[in-house]
N, C-alpha and C positions, 0 to 999 in steps of 0.2 A: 356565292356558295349556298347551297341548298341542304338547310341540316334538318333530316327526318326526325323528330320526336312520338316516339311509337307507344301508346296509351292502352289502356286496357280496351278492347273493341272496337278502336278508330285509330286512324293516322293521320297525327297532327300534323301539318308541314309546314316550317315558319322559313321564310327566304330572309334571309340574313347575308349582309353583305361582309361575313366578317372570317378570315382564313387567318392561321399561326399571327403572327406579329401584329399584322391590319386589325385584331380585335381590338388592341389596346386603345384605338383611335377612341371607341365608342364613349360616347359622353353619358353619366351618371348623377341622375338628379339627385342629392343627396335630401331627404325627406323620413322623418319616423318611419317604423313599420305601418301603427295604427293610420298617420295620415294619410300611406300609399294607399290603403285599405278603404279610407273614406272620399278619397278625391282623385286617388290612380288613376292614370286612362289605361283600359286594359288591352293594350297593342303590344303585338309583339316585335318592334323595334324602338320602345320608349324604357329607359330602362330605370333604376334608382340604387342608389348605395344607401344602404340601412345599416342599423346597427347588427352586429349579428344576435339573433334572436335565440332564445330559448329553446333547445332543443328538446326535446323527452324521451325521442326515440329515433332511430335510423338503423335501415335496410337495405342495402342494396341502392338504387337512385333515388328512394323516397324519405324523407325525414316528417316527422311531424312535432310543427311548434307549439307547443304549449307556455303560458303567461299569463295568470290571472285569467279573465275569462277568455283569452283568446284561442281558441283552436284553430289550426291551420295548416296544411298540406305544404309541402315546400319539395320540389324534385328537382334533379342536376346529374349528369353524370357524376359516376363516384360519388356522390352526396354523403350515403357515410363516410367513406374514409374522409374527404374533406370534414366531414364536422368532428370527426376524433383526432384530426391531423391540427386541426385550427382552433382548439378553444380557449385561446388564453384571450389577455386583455387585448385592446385595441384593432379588434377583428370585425371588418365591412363587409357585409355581400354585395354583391352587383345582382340586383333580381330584375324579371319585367314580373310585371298583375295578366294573370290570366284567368278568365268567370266560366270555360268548360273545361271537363263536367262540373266541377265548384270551383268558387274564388280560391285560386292556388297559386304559388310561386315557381317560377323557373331560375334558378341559381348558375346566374353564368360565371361569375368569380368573385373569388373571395380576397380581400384587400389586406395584407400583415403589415407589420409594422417595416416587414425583410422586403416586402412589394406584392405584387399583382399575381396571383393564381386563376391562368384560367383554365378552369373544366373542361371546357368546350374546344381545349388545344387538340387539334389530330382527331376529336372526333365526329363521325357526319349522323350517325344515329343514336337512338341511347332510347331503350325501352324502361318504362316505369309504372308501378303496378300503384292507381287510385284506388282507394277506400272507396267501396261502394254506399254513402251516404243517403240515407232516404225518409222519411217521417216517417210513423207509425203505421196511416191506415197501408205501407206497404209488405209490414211486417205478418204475416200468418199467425198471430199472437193464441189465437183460440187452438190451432194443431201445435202447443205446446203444455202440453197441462205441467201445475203446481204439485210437486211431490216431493214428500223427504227423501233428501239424501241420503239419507241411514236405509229408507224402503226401497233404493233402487236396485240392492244388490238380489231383489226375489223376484227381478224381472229380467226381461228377454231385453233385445235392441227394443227404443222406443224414442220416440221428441216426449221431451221435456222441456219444462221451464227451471232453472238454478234461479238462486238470490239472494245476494248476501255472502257470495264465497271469495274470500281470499285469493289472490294470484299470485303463483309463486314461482321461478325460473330456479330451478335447480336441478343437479344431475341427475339421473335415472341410475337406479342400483342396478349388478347384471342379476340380481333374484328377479327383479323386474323386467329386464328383458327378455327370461326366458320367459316369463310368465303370460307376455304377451308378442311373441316373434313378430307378429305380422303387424304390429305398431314401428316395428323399431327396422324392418326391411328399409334395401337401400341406402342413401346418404342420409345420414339421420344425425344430429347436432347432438352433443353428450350433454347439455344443459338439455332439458326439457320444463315446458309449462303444465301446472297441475292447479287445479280450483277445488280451494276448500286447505283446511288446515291440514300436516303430517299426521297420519295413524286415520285420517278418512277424507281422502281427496279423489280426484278424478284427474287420470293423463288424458290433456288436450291431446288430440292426433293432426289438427293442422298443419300441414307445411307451406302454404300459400304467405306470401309475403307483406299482403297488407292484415289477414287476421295477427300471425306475431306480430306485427307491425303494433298495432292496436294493444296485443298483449304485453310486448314489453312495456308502454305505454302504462299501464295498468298496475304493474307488478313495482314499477318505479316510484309512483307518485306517493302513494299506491292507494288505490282505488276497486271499491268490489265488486265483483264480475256481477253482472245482473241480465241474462238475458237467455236467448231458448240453444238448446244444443239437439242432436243427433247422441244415443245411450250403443254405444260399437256393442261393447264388449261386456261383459261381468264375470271377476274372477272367481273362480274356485275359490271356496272359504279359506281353506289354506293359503294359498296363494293373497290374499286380502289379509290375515292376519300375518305372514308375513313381510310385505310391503306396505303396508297401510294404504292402500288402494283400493277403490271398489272396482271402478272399470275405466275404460277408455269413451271419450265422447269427441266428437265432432261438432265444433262451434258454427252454428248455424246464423245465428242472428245477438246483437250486444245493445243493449238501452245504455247510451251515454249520456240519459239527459235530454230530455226533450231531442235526441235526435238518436238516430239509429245505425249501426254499420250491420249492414248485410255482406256475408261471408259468400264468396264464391267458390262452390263445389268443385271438389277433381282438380285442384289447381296445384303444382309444386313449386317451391321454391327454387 
């Protein structure tokens, strides 16, 4: 059986000989996370049972591991629901090591104490949206200039550079929605992301799944936004006094730290 895994811009195709029941045959080397990471072979029919690791966030088929200093991609069909479905004690993944586009996990099943889950039962494809990862000299860092948040509400659209703002997932009032219709068009989630403290923040307008992806990341740990945005919108003063809102932006680019996630434009969840 031939299971398509379909990635942001490429189609990965791994031949697995593995259908309903026949998967279970698959043997798992059982090995730490960090030691898959430092001696893994990264094929895609070598597989290992690890501990299940730290989650911080999950999306749709992507999850990302967080644990001391390790950051890490990890994708699976259903990936969140299994990881809200399985977090108690005594819970195994079955991953392989895969190094494109970065060292990332593929989660074929998860091991309970009740038996064997696998993901990959009944399905032949399963798309997943990677975090576009990349050093600095790829970021446009100079087409974001440093400007107070307090000053941006006497400007038009513009890039910016934010830092030092708070991340916060919380509901959007409907004062707020009417105050901005064309943020809130469509399927739109009743929590929303906003950077900066209540009484002067800015609604994130992302709906692409690895930026929240990244943001709930952020808003958990929790960790300050640091990095260049897109300025949509700016309210009417009334409207800013009462929402505590300046405007809406579009996250362009996030410094995590010696490394960078680059947001992909036009993208929905």
């Amino acid at each position: 059986m031939t299971r398509r895994i379909l990635g942001p811009g490429a189609l990965l195709t791994l031949g697995l000989a593995l259908a309903g029941c026949q998967s279970f045959d698959v043997k798992y080397e059982e090995m730490p996370l960090q030691d898959v990471l430092k001696q893994g072979i990264p094929d895609a029919t070598h597989h290992y049972r690890i501990d299940r690791p730290r989650v911080a966030a999950a999306r749709r088929n992507t999850a990302l591991i967080r644990d001391g200093s390790l950051f890490l991609i990890a994708v699976g069909p259903g990936l969140r629901s299994a990881v809200n479905t399985y977090d108690g004690p005594n819970v195994d993944w079955g991953v392989r090591l895969v190094k494109e586009p970065r060292t990332h996990l593929i989660v074929d099943r998860v091991f309970t104490p009740e038996g064997e889950v696998d993901l990959f039962e009944g399905i032949d494809r399963f798309r997943f949206d990677f975090p576009d990862f990349v050093n600095g000299t790829e970021i446009p860092v100079d087409s974001f200039p440093i400007e107070d948040p307090a000053q941006l509400a006497e400007g038009g659209p513009k890039f910016v550079f934010l830092s030092d703002l708070v991340v916060r997932k919380t509901e959007a009032s409907e004062t707020l929605a009417a105050a901005v219709p064309g943020a809130f068009e469509g399927r739109q989630p009743k929590l929303r992301f906003f950077l900066g403290e209540s009484g002067e923040s800015f609604l994130v307008s992302n709906a692409d799944v690895s930026t929240l992806l990244l943001l709930d990341w952020m808003a958990t740990e929790p960790r300050k936004f640091k990095g260049g945005v897109k300025l949509e919108q700016v309210l009417e003063p009334a409207d800013r006094r009462a929402t505590g809102v300046i405007g809406t932006v579009d996250v362009r680019w996030i410094d995590i730290g010696g490394l960078f996630y680059r947001a992909r434009t036009n993208v929905t969840e």
